[in-house]
BAGUMAR-631614 format. One record per residue: residue in one letter; z, y, x of N, C-alpha, C in turn. Coordinates in steps of 0.001 Angstrom, whole numbers, plus 500000, padded with zeros to 6 digits. Atoms other than C-alpha are relative to their C-alpha. Layout:
# BAGUMAR-631614
AZYXZYXZYX...
***
This chain:
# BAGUMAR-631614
X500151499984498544580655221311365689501322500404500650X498252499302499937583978223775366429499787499349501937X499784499579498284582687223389370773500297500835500007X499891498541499407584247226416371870499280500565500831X500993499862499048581753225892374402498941500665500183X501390499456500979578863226662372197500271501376500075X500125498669500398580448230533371699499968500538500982X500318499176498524580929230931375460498835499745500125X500715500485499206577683229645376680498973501352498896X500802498477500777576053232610373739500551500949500063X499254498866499903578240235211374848501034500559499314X498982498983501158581071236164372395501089499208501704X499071499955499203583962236480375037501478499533499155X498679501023500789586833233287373410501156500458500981X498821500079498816588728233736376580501123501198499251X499050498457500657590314237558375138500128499376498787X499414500150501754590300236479371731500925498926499315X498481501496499851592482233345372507501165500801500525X498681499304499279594676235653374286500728500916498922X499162499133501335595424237823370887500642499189498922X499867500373501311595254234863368365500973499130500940X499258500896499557596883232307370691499828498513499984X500136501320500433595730229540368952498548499554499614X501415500077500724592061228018368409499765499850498059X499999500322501759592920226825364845499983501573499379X500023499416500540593540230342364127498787500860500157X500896499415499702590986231965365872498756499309498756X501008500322501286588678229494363504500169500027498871X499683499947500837590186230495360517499981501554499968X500132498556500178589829234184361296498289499799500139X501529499970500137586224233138361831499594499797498598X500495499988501242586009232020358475500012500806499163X499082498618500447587981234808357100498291501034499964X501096499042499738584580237159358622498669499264499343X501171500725500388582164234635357418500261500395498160X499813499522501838583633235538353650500065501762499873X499749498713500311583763239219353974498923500860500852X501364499308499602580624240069356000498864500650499038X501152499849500709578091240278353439500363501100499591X499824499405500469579945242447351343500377501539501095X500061498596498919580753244900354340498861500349500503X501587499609499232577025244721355379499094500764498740X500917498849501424575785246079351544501125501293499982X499109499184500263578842248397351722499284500837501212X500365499445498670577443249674355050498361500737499960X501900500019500439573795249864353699499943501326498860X500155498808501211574565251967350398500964501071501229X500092498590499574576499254397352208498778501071501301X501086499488499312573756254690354861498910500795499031X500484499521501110571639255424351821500364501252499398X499881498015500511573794257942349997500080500597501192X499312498819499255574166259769353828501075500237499839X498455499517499836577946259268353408500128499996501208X499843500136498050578735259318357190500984499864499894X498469499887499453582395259582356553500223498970499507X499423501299499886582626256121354888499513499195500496X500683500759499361579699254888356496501016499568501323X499140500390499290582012255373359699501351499214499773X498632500798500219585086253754358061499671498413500203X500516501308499857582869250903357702499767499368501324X500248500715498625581588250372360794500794500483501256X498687500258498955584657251075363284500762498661498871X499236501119500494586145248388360816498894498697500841X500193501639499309583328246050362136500018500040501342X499519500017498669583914246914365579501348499671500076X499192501004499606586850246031365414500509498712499544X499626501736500414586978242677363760498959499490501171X500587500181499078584227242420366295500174499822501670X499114499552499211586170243651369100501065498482500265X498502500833500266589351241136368061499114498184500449X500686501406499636586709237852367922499038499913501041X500856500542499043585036238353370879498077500713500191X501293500087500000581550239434369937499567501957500721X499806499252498874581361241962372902498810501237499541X501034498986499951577934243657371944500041500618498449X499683499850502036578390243840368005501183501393500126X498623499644500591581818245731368629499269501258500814X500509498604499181580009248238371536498828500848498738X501327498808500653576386248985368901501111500563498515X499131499225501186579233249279365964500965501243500154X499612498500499696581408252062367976498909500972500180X501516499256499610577811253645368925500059500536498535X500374499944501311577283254050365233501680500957499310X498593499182500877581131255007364195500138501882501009X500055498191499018580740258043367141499007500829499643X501235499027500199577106259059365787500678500239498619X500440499251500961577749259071362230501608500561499486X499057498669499741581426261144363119499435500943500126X500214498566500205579218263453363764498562500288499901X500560499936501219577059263542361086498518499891500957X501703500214499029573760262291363446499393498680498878X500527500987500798571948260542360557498596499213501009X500922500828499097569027260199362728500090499201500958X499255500864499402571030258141365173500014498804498977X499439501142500481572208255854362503498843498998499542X501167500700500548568764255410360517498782499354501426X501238500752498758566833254813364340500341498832500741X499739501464499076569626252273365360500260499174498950X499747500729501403570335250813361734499762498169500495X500453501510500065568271247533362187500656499434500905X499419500958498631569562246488365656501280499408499737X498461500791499569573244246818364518500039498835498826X500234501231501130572102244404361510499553498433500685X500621501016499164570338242138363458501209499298500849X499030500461498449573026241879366400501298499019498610X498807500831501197575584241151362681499571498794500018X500540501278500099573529238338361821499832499004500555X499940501103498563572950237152365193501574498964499844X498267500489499712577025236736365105500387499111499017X500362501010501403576627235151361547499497498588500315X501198501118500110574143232541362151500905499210501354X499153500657499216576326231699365190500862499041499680X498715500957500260579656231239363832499721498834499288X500340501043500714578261229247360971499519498578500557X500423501430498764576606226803363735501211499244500472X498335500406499231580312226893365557500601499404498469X499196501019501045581430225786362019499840499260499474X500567501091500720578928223361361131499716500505498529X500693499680500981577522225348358243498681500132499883X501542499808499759574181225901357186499731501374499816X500482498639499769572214228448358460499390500974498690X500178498999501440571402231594356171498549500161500120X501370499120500240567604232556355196500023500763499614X500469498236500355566674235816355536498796500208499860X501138499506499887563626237455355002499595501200501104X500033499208498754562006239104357877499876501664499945X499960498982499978563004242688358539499428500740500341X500889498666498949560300245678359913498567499685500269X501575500350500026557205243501359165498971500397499145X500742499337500645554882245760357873498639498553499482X500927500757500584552318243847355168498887500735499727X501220499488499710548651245014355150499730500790498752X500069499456501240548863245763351541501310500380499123X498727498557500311552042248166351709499552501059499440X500249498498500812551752251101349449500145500888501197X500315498724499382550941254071351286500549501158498875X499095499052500181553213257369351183499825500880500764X500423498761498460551981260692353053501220501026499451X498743499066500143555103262715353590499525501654500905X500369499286499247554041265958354509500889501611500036X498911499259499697556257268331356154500036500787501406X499767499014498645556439271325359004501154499810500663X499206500509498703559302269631360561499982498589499997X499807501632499377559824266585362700501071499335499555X498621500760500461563097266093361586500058499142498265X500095500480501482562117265705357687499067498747500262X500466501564499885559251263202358668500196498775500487X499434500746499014560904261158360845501275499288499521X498818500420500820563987260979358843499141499243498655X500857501214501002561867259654356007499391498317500083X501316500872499248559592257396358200501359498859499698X498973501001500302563020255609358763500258499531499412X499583500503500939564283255452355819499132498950499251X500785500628500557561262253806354229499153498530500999X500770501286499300559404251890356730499853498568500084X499731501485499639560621248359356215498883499955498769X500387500795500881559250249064352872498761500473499450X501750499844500064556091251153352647499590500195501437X500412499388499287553399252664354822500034501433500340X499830499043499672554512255520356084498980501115500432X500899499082499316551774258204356728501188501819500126X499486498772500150552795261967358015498748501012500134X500438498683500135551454265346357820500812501149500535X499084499006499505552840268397359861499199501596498703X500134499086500874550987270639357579499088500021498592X500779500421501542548581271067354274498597499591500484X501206500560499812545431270754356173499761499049501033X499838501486499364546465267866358007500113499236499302X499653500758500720547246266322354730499088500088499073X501701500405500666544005267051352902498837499675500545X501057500711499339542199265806355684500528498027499695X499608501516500457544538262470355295499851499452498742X500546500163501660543873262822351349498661499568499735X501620500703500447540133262731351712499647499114500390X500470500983499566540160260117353793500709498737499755X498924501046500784542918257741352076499504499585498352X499925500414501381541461256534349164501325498825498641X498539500675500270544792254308348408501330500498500387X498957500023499570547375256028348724501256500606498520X499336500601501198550344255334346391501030501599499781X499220498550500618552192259235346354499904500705501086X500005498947498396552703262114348594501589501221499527X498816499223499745556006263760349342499755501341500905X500400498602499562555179267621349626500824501209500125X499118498824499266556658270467351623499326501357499109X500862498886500374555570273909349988499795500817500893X500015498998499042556834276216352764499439499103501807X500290500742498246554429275312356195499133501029500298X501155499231499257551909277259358640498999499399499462X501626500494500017548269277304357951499501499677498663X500922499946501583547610275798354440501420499405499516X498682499955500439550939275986352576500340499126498443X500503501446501039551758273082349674499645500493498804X500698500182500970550762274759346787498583500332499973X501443500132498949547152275227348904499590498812499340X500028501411500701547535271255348487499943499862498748X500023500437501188548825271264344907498585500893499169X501307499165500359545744273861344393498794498774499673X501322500978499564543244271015345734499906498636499262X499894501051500795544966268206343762499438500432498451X500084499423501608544603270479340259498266499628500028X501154500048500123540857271142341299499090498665500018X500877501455499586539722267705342276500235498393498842X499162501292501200541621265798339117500769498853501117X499719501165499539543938264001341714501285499862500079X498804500328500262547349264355340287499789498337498956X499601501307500511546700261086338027499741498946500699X500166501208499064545707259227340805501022499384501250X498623499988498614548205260123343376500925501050499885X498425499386500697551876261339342135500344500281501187X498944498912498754553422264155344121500986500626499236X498585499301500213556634265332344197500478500625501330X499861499071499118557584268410345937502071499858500881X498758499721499699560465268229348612500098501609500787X499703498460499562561601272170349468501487500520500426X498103498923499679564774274042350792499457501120498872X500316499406500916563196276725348542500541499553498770X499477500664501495565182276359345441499967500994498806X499717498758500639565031279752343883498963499662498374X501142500247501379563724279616340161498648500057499847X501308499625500380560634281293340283499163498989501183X500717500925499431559444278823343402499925498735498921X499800501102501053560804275613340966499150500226499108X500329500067501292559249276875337925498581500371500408X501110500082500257556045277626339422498995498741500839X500462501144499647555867274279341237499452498967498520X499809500713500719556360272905337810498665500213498875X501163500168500596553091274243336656498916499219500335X500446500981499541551262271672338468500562498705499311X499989501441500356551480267860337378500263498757501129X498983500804499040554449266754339632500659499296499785X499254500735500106556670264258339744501549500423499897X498371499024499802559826266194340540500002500386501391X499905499132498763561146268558342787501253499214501322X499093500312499391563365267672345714500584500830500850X499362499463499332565832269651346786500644500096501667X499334500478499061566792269804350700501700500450500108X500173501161499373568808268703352069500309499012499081X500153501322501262568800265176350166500170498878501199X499292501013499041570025261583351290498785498863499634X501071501061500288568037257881350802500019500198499201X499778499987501339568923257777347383499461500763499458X500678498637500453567635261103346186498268499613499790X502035500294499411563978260098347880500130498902499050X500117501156500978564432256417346217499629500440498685X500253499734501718564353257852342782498996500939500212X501145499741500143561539260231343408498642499119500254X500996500961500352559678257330344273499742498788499178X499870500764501705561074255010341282499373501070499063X501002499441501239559321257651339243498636500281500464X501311500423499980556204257443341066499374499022499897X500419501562500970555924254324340198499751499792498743X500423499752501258556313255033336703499311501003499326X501223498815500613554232257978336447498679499081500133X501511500578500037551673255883337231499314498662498698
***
């Protein structure tokens, strides 16, 4: 195709980005240039979101603001500084609540150029569409910040249930007959998690539904007497995606 027409009339601003490169031939040859090195900056951008690096996560994404910035794509280069200013300073919950959009807005810019270059379009699979028969995950935790930060992290790919305390979460227990693990707080008001891991021992419902304790509590004698129960593993706070991922790759295989 190569209308220039086509990129004004969808918003990427050619006018500035002719004014740096000078030349259209080059400008479409720096397009191609981003069309070969996107992907790999968009999984590079993904695992460090994951481990909670923030400091290369940001290297990453002020780099795509400004290749973003340089070609024009006006909103890409604004949600990618948004993102290099939150996770400067270390606002994970910023990054994991705007994550999808600045993916989406990438792709948008993707699926574009490739049009402007007469390529064929990419299939993706659809992102944030919860399926009816998603594993269920009750994360239960006395702060907002731990469930919420979870909810994120997981949501594309289970069902997220929460719990602010233990007898909010053995009311969601008795009434969940499917539910695929439970990520447990020990220290909360009211009925405190080994209350819970009490109710799982008595009722035989550690082989049905694999828990693994997440705690700031790290001191031996808490650890070692979580570990008399029939847990999955402990999780230390604070902890990043990755950490959680593998306590729930082994609830999978505990089962």
């Amino acid at each position: 195709m190569k209308d220039i027409n086509f990129l004004i009339s969808n918003g990427v601003d050619v006018n500035s980005s002719l004014e740096l490169f000078g030349d259209v031939n080059i400008y479409n040859e720096t397009l191609e240039d981003f069309l070969n090195t996107i992907d790999n900056k968009l999984s590079d951008i993904k695992k460090y979101k994951e481990e909670s690096d923030m400091k290369n996560y940001a290297i990453l994404v002020h780099s795509l603001k400004s290749d973003s910035k340089y070609l024009g794509f006006t909103k890409l280069a604004e949600l990618a500084y948004n993102h290099e200013m939150e996770s400067k300073a270390n606002n994970n919950l910023y990054v994991y609540d705007n994550y999808d959009e600045l993916v989406q807005e990438t792709n948008k810019m993707v699926d574009l150029v490739r049009s402007y270059l007469g390529k064929e379009p990419v299939v993706r699979t659809e992102v944030g569409t919860l399926s009816s028969n998603y594993k269920k995950i009750l994360v239960v935790d006395d702060s907002d910040i731990i469930r919420n930060l979870i909810a994120k992290m997981f949501s594309d790919e289970y069902k997220i249930i929460t719990a602010n305390d233990g007898k909010e979460a053995l009311d969601i227990v008795s009434n969940n007959d499917d539910l695929f693990g439970v990520l447990l707080d020990l220290n909360m008001p009211n009925v405190n998690g080994f209350a819970v891991l009490e109710y799982f021992k008595e009722h035989g419902l550690f082989s049905k539904i694999p828990v693994a304790i997440i705690t700031g509590d790290d001191t031996k004698e808490t650890i070692e007497k979580a570990f008399t129960y029939t847990i999955v593993d402990v999780l230390s706070k604070p902890f990043n995606e990755m950490n959680v991922r593998r306590v729930i790759t082994s609830m999978e295989n505990f089962k």
